[in-house]
N, C-alpha and C positions, 0 to 999 in steps of 0.2 A: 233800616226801617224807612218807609216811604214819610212824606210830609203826610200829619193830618188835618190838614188847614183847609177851607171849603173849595180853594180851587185845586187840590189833590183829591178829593173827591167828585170834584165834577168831571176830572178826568176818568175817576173809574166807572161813572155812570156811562162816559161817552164808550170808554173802548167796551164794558159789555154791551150797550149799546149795538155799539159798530159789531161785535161779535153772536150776537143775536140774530142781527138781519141779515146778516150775509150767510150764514146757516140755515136759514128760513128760505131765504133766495135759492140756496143752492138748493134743498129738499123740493124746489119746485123746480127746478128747470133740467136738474139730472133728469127724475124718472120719465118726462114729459118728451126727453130727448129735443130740447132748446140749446144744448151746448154752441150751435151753429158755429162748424168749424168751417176755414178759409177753404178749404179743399173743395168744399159742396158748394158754391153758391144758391146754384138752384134750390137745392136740398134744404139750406137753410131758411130759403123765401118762403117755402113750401112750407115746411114747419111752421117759420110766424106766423105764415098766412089762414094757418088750421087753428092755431092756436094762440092768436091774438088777446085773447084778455090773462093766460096763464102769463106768456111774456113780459105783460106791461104790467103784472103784477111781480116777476121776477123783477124786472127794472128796477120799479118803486123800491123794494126792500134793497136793491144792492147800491141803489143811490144813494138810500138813509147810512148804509154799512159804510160806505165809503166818507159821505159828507159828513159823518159821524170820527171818523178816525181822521179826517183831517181835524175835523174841532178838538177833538183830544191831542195830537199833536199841537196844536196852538196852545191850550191849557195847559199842557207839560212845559213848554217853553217859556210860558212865561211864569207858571213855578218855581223855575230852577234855581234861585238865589240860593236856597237853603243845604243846595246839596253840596258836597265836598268838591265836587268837578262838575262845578253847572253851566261850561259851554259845553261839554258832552250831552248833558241834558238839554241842553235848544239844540242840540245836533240832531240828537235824538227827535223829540220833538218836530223841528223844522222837518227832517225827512219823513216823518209819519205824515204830515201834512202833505208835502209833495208826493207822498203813495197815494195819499185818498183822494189829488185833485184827477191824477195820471186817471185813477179808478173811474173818477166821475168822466173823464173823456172818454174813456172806453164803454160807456153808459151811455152818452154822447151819439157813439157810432153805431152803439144796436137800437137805439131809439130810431134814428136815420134809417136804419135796415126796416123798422117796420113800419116807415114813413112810404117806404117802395113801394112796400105789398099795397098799400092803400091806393097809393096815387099810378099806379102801371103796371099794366101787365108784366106778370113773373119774366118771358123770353125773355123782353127785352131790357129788364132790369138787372140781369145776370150780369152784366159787362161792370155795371157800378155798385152792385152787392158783392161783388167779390176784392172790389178796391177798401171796400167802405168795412169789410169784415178784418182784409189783412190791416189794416189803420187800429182798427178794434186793437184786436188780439194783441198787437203788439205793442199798445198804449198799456192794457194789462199785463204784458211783462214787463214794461217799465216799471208798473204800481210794484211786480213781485219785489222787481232790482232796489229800488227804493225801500219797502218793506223790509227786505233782511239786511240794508246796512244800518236801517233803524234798528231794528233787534241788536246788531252789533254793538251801536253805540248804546242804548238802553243799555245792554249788559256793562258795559264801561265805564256806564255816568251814574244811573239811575240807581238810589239807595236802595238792595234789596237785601234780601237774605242770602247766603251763598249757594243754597239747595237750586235757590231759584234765578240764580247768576248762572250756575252750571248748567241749567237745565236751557236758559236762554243761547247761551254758547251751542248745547246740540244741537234745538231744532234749525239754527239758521242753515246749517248744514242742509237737511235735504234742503229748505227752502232756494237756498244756491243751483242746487242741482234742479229744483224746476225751473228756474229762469236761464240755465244754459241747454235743456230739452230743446226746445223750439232751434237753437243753434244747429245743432246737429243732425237736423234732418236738411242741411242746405236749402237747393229752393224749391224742394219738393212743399213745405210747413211738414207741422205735427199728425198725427193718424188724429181720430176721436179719442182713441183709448190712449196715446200719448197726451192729449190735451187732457184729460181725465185726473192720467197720473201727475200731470202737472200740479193740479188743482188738491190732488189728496197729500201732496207733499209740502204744500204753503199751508195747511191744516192746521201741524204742530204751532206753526208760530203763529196763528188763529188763536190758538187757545191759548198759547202762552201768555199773551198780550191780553186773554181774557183773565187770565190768576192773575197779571199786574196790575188788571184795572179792578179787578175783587181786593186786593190788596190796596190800593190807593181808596178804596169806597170807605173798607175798613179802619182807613187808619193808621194801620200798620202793617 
């Protein structure tokens, strides 16, 4: 059973919170084709530069999603007295937090991309949008790497149910496997549709983290 004491609940408002906007974020920046991978610079300038206000409205929400799951990490952590192994739970915690700041830097670096389009012509912006993209992308796979050793710990510390201990244990799996994609392609980076399938396999533990924070709102 989770604590249901007001700061176990502000933790489950934060991670549906965090779980909200970043699913809102993403519903706008998939169809809109904002993914802006490293491979395209140009392609990506091009993008924000058409589509500037959908952008900084994707930012906005994946800035709240992120600044949002750090606060929630902070809140878990400093709930953890109650729990039977609660330096697992500030383990937990503390890395949820260092996913959402990693998050916010990578938020950071596509704000800066659309500082480009403003302030310079596309050509010659190319050389530093494509520095400023690989920084990006890669500060968000730290967030992933970060993200599933929190899951790890959650499932180790944090009192839940076993269904939902189990189910914790699976997703971190693909979630591993997106954060070694990006690996694998050497120094070619990711295709779009590898960066894509990256992002639907951190999904599972998206939600999962959303039933723990529905469970923490709960109570139980």
């Amino acid at each position: 059973m989770t604590d249901s004491n007001p700061g176990s609940r502000l933790a489950g408002v934060l991670l549906l919170s965090s779980l909200t906007a970043m699913i809102a974020g993403a519903a706008v920046v998939v169809p809109s084709g904002l993914t802006l991978n490293p491979s395209d610079p140009a392609g990506a300038l091009a993008a924000v530069g058409e589509h500037v206000g959908l952008h900084m409205t994707e930012l906005a929400l994946d800035v709240l999603g992120w600044l949002a799951l750090a606060a929630a990490g902070l809140v878990m952590a400093a709930g953890s007295a109650r729990a039977p192994r609660p330096y697992l739970v500030v383990l937990a915690g503390g890395l949820l937090t260092a996913a959402g700041l990693a998050g916010m830097l990578h938020d950071a670096g596509n704000l800066a991309l659309t500082q480009l389009t403003q302030l310079t012509a596309v050509p010659a912006a190319v050389p530093v949008a494509a520095a400023v993209l690989l920084t990006a992308k890669w500060m968000v796979n730290l967030a992933g790497l970060l993200w599933v050793a929190a899951t790890a710990a959650a499932v180790a510390g944090v009192p839940m149910p076993a269904g939902l201990r189990r189910a914790g244990a699976v997703v971190a799996l693909p979630g591993l496997v997106a954060v070694a994609l990006p690996w694998t392609t050497g120094v070619r980076g990711p295709s779009v549709m590898m960066e894509q399938l990256g992002y639907a396999l951190h999904l599972p533990i998206i939600l999962w983290f959303g039933v723990l924070g529905w469970r923490y709102l709960r109570g139980g």
